[in-house]
N, C-alpha and C positions, 0 to 999 in steps of 0.2 A: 573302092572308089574314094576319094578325094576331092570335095566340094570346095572349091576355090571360092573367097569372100569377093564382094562388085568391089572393082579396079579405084573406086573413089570413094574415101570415107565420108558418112553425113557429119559434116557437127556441126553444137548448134549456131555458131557463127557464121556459116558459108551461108550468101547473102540467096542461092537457091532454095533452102530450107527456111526461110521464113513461116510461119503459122498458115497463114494466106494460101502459101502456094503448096503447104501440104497437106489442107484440109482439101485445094481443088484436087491435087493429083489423085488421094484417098476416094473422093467423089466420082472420078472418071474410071478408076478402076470398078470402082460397086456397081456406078452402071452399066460398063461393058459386061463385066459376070449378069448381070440382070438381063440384061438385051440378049446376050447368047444364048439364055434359054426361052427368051421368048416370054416373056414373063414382067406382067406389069406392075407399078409398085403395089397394089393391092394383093399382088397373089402374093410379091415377097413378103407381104406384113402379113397375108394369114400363117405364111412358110415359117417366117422368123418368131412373131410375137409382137414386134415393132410397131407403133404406129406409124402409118402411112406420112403424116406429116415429119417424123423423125426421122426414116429413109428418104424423103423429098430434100430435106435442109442437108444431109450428109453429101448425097450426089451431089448437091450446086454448091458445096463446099462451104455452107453457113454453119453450119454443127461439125464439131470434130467429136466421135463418140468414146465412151468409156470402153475399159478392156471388156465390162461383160455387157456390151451392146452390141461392140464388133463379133463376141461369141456368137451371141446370137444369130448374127447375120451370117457370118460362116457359116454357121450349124445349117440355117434356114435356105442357105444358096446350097452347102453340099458340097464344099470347099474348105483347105485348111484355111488357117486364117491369115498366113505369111501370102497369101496371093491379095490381101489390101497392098501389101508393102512393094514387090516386085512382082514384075510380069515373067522374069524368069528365074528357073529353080531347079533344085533336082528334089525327089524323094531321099529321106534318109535311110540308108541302105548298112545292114551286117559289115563292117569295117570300115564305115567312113570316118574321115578324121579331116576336122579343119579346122584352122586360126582366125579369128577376126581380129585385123589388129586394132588398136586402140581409138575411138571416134566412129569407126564401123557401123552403122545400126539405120535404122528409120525411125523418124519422128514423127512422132504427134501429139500434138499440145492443144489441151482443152484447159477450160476454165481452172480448174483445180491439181493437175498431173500434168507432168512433159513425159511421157513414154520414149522410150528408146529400145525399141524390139531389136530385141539381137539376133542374126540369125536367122533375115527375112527371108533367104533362098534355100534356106532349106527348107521340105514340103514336110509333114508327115510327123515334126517330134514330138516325143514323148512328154516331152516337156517345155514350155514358153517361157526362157529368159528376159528378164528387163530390169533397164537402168532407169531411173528417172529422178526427177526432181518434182517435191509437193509443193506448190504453191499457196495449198493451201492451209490456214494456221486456226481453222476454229470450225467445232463440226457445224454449226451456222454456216457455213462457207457452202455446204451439200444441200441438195435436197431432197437426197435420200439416200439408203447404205447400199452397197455395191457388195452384188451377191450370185455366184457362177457354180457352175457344180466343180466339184472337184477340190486339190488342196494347195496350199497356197505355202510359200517360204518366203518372209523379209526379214533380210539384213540392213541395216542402217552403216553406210558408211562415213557421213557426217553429217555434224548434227544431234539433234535428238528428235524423236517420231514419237506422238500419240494414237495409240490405237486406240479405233472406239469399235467392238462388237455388241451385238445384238445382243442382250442378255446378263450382260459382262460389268465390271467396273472395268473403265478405260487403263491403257496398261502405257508406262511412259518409257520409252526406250531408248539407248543411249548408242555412241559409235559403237559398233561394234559387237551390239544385243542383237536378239534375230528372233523370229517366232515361226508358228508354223499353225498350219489351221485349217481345219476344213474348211473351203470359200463360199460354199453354199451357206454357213451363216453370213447374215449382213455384216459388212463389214467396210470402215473407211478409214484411212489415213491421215494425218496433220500435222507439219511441223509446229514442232514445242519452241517456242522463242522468237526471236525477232530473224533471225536466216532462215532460207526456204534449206531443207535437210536432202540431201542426198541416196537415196536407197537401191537395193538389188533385189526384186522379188522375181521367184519362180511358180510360175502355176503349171498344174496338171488338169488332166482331163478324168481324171482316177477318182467316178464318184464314192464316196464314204455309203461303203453297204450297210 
């Protein structure tokens, strides 16, 4: 099988992909998955973990959430998490092979990260690519560390990136360095210097036994 990428790349200049109108899109999809099972925000927040007011501002499109908030809600709806991104897909199946070309992905951009999930039509991988840009440059910037099960790979592709972990002395990393980590320690991001830094991280679903 051969999963063909959607016929129109996002980038982030097409005047459709504004913040606004991808935090609504992101919002109507959470709700539709909500409403099909019948289920109001208080069951998804016992379901997810979520506060009830956090799933409220997501669906009206006031909050764009982090990659492990949207975990959570996946987990908690019972869905991969490329069904926030498109409404159509296929399972990733024993010999598929596909290109996304270059600009391809969906966005979403919160206070501190622009995400760019690559790969939204495919249902089911092993592994969640993304591209993104930090905006943010001091861990003051967070209000708290961002922490998922599973392991986690970033490469910096320009720029330079401060890692701050739980535990850790902060690690400074340059074009071209990369880490790797369990994500279930906290853990946050921040461009080192005055340019926001460009990066590629892969998470897994593979908790660390």
């Amino acid at each position: 099988m051969s999963i063909q990428p959607p016929d129109r790349p996002d980038t982030p200049d097409s005047p459709a992909e504004t913040p606004d109108s991808q935090r609504a899109e992101f919002g109507r999809r959470l709700r539709e998955l909500r409403r099909a099972r019948g289920w109001t925000l208080t069951e998804l927040a016992e379901r997810s973990g979520l506060a009830i007011s956090t799933i409220s501002k997501a669906e009206r499109g006031v909050m764009a959430l982090t990659y492990d908030r949207m975990l959570q809600l996946a987990r908690g709806i019972g869905v991969d998490m490329a069904e926030f991104f498109s409404n159509e897909g296929e399972a990733f199946a024993p010999g598929s092979f596909t290109v996304a070309p270059r600009g391809t992905f969906r966005r979403q951009e919160t206070r501190n990260y622009v995400y760019e999930m690559l790969f939204p039509e495919i249902r089911n991988k092993a592994m969640v690519p993304m591209m993104g840009t930090l905006k943010a440059h001091d861990i003051l910037d967070f209000d708290d560390f961002v922490r998922h099960p599973g392991q986690e790979f970033l490469l910096v592709l320009e720029g330079a990136v401060t890692v701050h972990a739980e535990g850790r002395d902060p690690v400074t990393l340059q074009a071209g360095d990369s880490i790797y980590f369990d994500s279930a320690r906290g853990h946050l991001y921040a461009s080192t210097g005055a340019e926001d830094a460009r990066i590629l991280v892969v998470c897994t679903e593979v908790e660390t036994g």
